[in-house]
PyMOL Python script that loads the backbone (N, CA, C, O; Angstrom):
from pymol import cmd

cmd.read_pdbstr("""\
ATOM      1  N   UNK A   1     -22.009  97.799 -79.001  1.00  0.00           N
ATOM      2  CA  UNK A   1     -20.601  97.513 -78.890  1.00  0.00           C
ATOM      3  C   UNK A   1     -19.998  98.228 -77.681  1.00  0.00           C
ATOM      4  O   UNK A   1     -19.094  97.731 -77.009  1.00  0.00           O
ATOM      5  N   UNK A   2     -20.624  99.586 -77.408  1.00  0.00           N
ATOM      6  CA  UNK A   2     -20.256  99.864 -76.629  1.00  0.00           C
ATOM      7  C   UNK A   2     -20.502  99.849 -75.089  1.00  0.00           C
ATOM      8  O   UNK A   2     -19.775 100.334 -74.223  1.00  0.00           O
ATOM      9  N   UNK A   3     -21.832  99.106 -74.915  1.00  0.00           N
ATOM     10  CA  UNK A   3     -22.250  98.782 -73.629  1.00  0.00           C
ATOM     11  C   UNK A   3     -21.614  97.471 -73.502  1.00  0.00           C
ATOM     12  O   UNK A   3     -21.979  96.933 -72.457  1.00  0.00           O
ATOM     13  N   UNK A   4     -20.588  96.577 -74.353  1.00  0.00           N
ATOM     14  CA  UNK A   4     -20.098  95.280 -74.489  1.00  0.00           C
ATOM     15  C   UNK A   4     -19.005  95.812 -73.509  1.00  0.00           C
ATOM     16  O   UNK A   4     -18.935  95.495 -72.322  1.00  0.00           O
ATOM     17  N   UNK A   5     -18.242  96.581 -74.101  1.00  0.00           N
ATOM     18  CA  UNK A   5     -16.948  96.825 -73.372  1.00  0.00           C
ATOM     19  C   UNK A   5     -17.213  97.466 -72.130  1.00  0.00           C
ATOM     20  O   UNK A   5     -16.529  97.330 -71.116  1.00  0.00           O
ATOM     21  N   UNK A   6     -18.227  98.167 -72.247  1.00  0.00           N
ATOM     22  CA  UNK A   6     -18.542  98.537 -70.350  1.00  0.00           C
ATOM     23  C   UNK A   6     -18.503  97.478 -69.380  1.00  0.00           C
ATOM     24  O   UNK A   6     -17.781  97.506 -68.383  1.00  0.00           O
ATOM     25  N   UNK A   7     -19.353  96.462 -69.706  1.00  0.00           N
ATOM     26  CA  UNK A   7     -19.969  95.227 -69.054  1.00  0.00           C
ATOM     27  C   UNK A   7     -18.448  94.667 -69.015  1.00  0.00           C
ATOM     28  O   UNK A   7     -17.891  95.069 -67.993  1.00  0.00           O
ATOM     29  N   UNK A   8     -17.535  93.786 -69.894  1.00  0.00           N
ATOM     30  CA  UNK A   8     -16.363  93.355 -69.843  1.00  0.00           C
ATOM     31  C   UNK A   8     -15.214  94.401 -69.058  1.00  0.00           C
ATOM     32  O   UNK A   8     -14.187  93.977 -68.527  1.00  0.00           O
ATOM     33  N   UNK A   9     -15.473  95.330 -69.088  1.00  0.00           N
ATOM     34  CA  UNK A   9     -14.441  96.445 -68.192  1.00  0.00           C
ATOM     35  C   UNK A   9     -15.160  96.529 -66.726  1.00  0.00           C
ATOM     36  O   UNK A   9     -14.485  97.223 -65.966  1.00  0.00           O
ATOM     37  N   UNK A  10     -16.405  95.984 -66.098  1.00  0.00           N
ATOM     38  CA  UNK A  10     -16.792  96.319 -65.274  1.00  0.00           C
ATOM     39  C   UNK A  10     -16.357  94.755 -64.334  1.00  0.00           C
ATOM     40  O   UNK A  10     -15.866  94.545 -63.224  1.00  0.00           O
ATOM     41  N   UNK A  11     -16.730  94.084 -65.202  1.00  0.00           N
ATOM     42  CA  UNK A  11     -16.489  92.006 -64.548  1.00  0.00           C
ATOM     43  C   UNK A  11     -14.601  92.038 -64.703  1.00  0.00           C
ATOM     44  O   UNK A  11     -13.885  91.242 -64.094  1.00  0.00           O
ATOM     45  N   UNK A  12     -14.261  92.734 -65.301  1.00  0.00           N
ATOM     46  CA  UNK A  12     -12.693  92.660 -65.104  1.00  0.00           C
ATOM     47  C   UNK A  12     -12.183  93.278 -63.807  1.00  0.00           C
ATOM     48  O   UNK A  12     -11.376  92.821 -62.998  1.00  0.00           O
ATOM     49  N   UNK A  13     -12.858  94.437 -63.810  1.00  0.00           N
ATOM     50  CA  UNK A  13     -12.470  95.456 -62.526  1.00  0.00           C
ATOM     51  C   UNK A  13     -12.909  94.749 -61.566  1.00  0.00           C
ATOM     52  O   UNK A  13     -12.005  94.785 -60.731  1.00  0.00           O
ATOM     53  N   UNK A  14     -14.016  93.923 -61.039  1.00  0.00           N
ATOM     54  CA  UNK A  14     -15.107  93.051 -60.252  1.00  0.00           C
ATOM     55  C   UNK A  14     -14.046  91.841 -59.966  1.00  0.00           C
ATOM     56  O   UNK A  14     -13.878  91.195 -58.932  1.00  0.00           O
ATOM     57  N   UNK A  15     -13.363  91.748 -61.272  1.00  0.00           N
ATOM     58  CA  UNK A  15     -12.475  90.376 -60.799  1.00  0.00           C
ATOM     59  C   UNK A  15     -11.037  90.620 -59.772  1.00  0.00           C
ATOM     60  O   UNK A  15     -10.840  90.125 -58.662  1.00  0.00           O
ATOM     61  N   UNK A  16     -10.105  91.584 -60.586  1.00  0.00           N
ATOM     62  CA  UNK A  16      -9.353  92.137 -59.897  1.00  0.00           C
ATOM     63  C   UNK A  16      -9.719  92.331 -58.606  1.00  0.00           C
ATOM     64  O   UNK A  16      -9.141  91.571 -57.828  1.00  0.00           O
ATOM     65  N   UNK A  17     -10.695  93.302 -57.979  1.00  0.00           N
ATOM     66  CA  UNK A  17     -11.111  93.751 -57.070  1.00  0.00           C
ATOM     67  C   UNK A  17     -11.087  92.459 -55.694  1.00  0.00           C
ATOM     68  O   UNK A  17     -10.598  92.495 -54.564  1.00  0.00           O
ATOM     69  N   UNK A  18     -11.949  91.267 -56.530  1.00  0.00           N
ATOM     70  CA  UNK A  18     -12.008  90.278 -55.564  1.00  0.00           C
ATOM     71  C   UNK A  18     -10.543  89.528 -55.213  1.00  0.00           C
ATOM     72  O   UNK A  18     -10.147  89.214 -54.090  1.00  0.00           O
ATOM     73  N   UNK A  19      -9.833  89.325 -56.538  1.00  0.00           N
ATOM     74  CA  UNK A  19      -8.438  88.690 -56.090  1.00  0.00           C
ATOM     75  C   UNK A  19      -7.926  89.903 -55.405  1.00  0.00           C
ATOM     76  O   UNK A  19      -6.735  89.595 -55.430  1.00  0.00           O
ATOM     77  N   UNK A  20      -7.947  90.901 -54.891  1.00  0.00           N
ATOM     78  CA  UNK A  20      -7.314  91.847 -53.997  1.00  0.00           C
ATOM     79  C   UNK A  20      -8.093  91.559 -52.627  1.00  0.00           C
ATOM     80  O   UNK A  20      -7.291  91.686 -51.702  1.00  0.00           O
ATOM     81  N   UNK A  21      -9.207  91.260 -52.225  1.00  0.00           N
ATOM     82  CA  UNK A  21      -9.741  91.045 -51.035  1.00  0.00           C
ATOM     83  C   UNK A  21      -9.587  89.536 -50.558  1.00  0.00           C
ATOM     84  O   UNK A  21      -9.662  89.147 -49.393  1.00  0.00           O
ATOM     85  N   UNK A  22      -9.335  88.692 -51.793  1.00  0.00           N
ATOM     86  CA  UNK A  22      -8.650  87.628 -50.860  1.00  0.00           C
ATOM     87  C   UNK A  22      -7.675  87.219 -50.885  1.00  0.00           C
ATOM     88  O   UNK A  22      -7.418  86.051 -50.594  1.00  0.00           O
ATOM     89  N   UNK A  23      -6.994  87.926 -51.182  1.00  0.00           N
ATOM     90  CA  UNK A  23      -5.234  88.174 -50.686  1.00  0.00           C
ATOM     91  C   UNK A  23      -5.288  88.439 -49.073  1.00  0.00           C
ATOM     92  O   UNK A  23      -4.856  87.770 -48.134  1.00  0.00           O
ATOM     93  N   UNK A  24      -6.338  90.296 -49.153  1.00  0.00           N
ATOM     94  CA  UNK A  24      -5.684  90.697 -48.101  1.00  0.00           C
ATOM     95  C   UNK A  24      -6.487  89.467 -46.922  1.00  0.00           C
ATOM     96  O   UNK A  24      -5.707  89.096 -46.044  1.00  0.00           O
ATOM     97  N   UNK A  25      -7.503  89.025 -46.869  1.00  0.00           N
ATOM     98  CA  UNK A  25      -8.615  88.141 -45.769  1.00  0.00           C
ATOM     99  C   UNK A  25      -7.793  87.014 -45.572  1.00  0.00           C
ATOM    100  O   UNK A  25      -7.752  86.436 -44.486  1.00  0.00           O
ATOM    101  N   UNK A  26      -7.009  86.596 -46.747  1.00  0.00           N
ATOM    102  CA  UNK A  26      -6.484  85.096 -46.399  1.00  0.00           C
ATOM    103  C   UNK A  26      -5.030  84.945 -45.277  1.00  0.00           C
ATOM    104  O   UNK A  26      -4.501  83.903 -44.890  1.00  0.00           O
ATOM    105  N   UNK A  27      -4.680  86.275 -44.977  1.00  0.00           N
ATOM    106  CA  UNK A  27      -4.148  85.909 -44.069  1.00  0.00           C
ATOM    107  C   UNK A  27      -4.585  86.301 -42.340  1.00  0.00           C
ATOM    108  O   UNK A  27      -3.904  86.212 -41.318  1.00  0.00           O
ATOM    109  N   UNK A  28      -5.629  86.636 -42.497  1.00  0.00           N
ATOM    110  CA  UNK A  28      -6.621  86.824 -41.401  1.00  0.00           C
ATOM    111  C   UNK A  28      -7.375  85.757 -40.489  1.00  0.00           C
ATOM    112  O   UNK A  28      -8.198  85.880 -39.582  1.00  0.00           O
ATOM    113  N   UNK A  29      -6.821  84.762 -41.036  1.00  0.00           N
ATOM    114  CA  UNK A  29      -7.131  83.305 -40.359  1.00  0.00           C
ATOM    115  C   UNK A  29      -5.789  82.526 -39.344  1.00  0.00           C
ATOM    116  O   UNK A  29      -5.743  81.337 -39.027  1.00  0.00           O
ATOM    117  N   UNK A  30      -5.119  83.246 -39.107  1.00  0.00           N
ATOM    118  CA  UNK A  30      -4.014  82.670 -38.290  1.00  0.00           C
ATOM    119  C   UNK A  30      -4.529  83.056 -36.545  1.00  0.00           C
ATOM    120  O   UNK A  30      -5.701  83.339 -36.298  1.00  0.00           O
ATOM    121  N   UNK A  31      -3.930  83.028 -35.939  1.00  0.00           N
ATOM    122  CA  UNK A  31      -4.389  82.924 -34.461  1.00  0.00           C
ATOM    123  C   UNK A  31      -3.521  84.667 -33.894  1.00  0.00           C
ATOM    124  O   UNK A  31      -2.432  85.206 -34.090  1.00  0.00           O
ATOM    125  N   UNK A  32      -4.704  84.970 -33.192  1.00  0.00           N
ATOM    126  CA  UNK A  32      -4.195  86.495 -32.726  1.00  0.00           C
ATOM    127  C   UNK A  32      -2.880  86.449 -31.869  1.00  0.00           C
ATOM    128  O   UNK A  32      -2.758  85.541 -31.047  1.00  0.00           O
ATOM    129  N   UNK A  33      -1.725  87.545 -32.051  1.00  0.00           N
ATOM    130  CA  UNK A  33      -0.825  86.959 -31.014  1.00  0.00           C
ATOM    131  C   UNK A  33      -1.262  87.607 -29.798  1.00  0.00           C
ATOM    132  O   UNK A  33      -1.986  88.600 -29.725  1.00  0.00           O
ATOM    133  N   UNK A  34      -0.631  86.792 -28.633  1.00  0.00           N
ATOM    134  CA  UNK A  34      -1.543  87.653 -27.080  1.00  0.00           C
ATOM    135  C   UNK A  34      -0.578  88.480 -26.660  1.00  0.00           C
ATOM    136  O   UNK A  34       0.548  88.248 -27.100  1.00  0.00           O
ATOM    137  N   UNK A  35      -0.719  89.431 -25.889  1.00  0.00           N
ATOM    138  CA  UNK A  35      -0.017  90.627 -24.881  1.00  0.00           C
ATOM    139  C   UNK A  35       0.661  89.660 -24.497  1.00  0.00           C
ATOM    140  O   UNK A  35       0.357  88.473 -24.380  1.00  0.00           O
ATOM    141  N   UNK A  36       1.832  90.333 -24.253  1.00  0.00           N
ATOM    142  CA  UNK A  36       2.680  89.511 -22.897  1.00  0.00           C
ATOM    143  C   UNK A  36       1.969  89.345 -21.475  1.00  0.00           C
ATOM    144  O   UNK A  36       1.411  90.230 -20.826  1.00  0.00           O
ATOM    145  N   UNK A  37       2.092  88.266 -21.214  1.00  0.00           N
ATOM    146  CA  UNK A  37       1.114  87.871 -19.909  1.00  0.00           C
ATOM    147  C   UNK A  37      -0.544  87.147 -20.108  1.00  0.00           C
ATOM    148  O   UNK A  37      -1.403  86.767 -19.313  1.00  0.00           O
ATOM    149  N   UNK A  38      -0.442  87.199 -21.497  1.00  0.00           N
ATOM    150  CA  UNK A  38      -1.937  86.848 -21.725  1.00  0.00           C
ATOM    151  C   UNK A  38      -2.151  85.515 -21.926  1.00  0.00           C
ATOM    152  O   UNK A  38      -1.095  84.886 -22.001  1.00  0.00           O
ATOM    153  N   UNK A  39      -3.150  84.856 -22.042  1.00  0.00           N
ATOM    154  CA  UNK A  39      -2.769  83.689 -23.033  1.00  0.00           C
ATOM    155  C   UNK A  39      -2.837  84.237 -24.364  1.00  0.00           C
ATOM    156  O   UNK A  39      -2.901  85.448 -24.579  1.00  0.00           O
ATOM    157  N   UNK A  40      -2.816  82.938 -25.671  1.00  0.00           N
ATOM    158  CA  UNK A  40      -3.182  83.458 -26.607  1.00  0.00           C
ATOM    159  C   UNK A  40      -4.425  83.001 -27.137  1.00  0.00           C
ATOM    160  O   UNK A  40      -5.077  82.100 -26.609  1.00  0.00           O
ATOM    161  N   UNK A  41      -4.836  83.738 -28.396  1.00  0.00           N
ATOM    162  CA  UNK A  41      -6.433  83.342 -28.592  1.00  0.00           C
ATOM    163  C   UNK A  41      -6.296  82.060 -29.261  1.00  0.00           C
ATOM    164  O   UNK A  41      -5.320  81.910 -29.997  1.00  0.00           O
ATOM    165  N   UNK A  42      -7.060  81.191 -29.127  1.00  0.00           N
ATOM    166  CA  UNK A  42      -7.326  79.675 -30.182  1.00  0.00           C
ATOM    167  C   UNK A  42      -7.759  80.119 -31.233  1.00  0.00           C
ATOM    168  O   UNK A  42      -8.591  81.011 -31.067  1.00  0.00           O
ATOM    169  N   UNK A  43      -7.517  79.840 -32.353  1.00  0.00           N
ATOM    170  CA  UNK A  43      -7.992  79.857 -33.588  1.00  0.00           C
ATOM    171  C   UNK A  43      -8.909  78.881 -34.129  1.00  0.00           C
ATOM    172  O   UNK A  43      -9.521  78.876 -35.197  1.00  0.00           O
ATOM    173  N   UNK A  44      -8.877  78.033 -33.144  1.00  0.00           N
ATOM    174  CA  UNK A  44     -10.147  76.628 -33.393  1.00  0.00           C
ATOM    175  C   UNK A  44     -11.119  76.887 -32.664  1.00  0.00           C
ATOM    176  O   UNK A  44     -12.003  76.032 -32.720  1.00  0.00           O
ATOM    177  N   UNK A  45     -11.406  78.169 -31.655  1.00  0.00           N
ATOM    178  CA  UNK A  45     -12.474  77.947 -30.608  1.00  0.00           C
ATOM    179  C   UNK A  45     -13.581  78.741 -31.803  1.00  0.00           C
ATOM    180  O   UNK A  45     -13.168  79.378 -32.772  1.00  0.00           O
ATOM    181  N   UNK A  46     -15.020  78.531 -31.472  1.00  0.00           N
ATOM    182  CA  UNK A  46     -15.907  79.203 -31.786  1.00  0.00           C
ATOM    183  C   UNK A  46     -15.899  80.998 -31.800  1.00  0.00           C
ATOM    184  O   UNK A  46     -15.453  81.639 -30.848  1.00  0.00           O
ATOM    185  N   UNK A  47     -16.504  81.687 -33.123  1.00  0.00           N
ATOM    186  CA  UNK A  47     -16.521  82.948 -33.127  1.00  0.00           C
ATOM    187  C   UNK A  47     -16.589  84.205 -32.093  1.00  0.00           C
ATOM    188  O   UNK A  47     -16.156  85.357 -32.063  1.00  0.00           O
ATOM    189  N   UNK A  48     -17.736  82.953 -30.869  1.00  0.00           N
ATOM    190  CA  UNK A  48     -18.013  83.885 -29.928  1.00  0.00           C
ATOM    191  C   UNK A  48     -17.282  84.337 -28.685  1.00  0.00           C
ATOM    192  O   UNK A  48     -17.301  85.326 -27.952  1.00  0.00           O
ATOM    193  N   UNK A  49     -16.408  82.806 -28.785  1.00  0.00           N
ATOM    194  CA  UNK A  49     -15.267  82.411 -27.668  1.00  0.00           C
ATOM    195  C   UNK A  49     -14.040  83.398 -27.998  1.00  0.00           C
ATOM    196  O   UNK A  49     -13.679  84.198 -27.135  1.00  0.00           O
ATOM    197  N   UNK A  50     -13.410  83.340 -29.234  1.00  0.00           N
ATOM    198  CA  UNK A  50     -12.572  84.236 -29.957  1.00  0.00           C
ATOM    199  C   UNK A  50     -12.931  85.534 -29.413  1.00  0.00           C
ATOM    200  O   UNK A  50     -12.184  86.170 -28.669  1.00  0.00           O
ATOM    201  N   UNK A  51     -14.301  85.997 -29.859  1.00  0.00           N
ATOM    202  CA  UNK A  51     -14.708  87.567 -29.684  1.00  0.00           C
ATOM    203  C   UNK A  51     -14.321  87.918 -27.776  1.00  0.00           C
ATOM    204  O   UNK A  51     -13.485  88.694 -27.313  1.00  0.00           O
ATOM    205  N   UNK A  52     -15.273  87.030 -27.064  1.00  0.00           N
ATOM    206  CA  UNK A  52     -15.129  87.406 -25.608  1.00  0.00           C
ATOM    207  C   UNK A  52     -13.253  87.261 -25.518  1.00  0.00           C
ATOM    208  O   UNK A  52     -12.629  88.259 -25.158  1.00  0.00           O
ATOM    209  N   UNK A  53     -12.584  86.123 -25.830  1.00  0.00           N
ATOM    210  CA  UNK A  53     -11.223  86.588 -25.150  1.00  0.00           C
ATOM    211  C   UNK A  53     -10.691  88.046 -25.855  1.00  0.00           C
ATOM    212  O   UNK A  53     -10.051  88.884 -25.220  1.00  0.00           O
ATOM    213  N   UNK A  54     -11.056  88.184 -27.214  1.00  0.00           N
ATOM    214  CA  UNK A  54     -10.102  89.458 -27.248  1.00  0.00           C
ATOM    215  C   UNK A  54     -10.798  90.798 -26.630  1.00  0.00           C
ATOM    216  O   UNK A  54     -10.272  91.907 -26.545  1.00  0.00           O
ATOM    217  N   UNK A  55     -11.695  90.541 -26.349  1.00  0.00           N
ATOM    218  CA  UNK A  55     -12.641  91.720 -25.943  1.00  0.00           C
ATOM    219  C   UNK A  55     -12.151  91.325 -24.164  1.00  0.00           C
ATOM    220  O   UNK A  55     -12.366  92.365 -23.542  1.00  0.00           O
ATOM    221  N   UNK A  56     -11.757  90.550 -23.467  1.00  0.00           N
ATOM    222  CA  UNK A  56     -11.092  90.374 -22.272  1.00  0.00           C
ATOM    223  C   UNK A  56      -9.476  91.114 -22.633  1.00  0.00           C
ATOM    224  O   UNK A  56      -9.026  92.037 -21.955  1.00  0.00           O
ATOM    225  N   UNK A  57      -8.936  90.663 -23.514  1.00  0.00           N
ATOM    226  CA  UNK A  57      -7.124  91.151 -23.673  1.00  0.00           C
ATOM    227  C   UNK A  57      -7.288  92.672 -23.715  1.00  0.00           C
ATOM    228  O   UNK A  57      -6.434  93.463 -23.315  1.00  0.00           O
ATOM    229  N   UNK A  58      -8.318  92.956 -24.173  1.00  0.00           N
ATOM    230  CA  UNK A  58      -8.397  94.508 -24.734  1.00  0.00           C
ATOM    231  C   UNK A  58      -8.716  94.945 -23.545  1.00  0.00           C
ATOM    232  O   UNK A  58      -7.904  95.785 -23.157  1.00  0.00           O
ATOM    233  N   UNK A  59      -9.713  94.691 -22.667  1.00  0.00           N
ATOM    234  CA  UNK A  59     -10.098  95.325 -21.195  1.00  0.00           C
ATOM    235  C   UNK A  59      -8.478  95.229 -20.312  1.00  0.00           C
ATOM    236  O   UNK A  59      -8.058  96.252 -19.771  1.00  0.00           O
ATOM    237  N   UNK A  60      -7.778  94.102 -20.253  1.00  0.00           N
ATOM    238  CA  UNK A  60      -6.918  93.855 -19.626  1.00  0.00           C
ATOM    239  C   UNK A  60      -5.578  94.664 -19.572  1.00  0.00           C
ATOM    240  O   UNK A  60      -4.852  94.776 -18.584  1.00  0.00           O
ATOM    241  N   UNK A  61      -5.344  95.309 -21.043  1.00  0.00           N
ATOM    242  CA  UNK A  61      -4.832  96.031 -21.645  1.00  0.00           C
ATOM    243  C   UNK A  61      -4.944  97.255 -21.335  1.00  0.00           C
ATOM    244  O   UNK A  61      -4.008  97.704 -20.674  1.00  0.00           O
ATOM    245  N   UNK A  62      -5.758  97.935 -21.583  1.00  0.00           N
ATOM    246  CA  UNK A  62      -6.408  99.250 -20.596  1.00  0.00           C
ATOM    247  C   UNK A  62      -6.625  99.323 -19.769  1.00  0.00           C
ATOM    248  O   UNK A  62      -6.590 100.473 -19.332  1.00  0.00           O
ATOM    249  N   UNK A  63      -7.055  98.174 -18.766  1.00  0.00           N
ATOM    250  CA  UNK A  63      -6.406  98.182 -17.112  1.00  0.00           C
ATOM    251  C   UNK A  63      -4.974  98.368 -17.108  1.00  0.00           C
ATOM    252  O   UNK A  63      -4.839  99.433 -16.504  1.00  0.00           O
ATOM    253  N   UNK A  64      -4.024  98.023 -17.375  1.00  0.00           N
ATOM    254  CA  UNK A  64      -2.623  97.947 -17.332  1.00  0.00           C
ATOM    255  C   UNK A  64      -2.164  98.839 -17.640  1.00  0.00           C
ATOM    256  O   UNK A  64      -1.030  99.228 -17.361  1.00  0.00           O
ATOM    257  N   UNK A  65      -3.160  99.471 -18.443  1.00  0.00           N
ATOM    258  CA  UNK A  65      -2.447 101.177 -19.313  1.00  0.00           C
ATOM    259  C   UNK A  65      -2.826 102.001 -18.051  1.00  0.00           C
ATOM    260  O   UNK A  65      -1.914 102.512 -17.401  1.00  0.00           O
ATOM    261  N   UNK A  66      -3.646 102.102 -17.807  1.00  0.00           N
ATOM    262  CA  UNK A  66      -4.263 103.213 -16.903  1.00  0.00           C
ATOM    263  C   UNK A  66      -3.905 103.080 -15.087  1.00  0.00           C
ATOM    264  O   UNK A  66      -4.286 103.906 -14.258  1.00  0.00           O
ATOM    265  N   UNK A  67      -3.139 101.904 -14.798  1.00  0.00           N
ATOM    266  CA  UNK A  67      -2.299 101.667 -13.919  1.00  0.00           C
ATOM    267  C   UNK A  67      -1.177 102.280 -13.783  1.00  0.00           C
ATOM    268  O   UNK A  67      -0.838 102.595 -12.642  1.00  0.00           O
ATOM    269  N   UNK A  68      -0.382 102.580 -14.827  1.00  0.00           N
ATOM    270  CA  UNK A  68       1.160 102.988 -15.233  1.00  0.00           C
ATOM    271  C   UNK A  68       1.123 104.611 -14.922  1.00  0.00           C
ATOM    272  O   UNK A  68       0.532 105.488 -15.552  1.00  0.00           O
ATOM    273  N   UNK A  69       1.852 104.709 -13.881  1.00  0.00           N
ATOM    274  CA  UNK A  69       1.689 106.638 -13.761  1.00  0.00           C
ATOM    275  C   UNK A  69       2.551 107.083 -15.133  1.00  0.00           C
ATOM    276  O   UNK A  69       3.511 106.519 -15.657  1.00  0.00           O
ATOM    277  N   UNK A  70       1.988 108.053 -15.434  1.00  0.00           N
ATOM    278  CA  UNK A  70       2.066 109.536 -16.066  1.00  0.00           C
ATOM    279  C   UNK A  70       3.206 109.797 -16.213  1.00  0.00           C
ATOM    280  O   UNK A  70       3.505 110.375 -15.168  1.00  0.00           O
ATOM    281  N   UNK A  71       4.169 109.750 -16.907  1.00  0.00           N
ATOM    282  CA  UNK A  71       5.547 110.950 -16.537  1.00  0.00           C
ATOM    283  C   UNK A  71       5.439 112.074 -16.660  1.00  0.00           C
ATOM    284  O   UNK A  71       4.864 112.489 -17.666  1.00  0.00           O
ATOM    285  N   UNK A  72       5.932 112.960 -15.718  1.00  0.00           N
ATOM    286  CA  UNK A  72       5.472 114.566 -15.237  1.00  0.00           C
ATOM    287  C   UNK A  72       6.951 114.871 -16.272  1.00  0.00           C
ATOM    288  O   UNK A  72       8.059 114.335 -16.308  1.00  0.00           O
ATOM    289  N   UNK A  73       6.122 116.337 -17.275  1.00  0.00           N
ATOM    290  CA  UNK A  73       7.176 116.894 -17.771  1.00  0.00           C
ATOM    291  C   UNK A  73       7.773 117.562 -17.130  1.00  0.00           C
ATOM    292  O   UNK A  73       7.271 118.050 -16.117  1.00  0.00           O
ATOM    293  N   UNK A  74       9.655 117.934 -17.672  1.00  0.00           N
ATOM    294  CA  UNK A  74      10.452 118.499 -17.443  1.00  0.00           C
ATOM    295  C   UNK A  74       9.691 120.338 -16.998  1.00  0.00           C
ATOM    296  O   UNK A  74       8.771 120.775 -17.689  1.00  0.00           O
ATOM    297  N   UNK A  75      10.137 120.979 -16.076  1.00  0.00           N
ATOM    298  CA  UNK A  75       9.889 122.024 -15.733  1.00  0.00           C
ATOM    299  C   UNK A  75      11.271 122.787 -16.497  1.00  0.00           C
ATOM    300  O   UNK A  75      12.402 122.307 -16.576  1.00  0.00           O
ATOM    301  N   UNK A  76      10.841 123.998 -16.977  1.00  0.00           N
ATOM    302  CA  UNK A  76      11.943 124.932 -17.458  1.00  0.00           C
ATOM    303  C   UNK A  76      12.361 126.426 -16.768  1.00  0.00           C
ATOM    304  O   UNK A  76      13.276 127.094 -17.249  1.00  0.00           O
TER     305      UNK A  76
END
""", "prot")
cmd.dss("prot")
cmd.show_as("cartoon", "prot")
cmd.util.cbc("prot")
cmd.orient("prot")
């Protein structure tokens, strides 16, 4: 009886668990938004096409960061 309620407390927790992961995944299918200046990513192109542009926005991004001088702090 009591390995009953383990097993039923374990496929309950198992269930919950999954309606919580596709909550959060299901909105993970919309299209990335792009940097200003970028394009944006397609959400219809292939996995690999997806991967190389954001892995381009992200390089592009840190070029642009590392362009921008420094502001020199206030001296006291």
């Amino acid at each position: 009886m009591r390995g009953i309620f383990s097993i039923v407390g374990l496929l309950v927790t198992l269930a919950i668990i999954g309606l919580l992961v596709k909550k959060q995944l299901g909105g993970t299918q919309a299209a990335v938004p792009a940097a200003p200046g970028l394009p944006a990513i397609s959400a219809d192109a292939p996995p690999q096409v997806r991967s190389q542009q954001s892995q381009q926005q992200v390089k592009q991004a840190v070029e642009g960061a590392l362009q921008q001088a420094r502001p020199m702090p206030e001296e006291k």
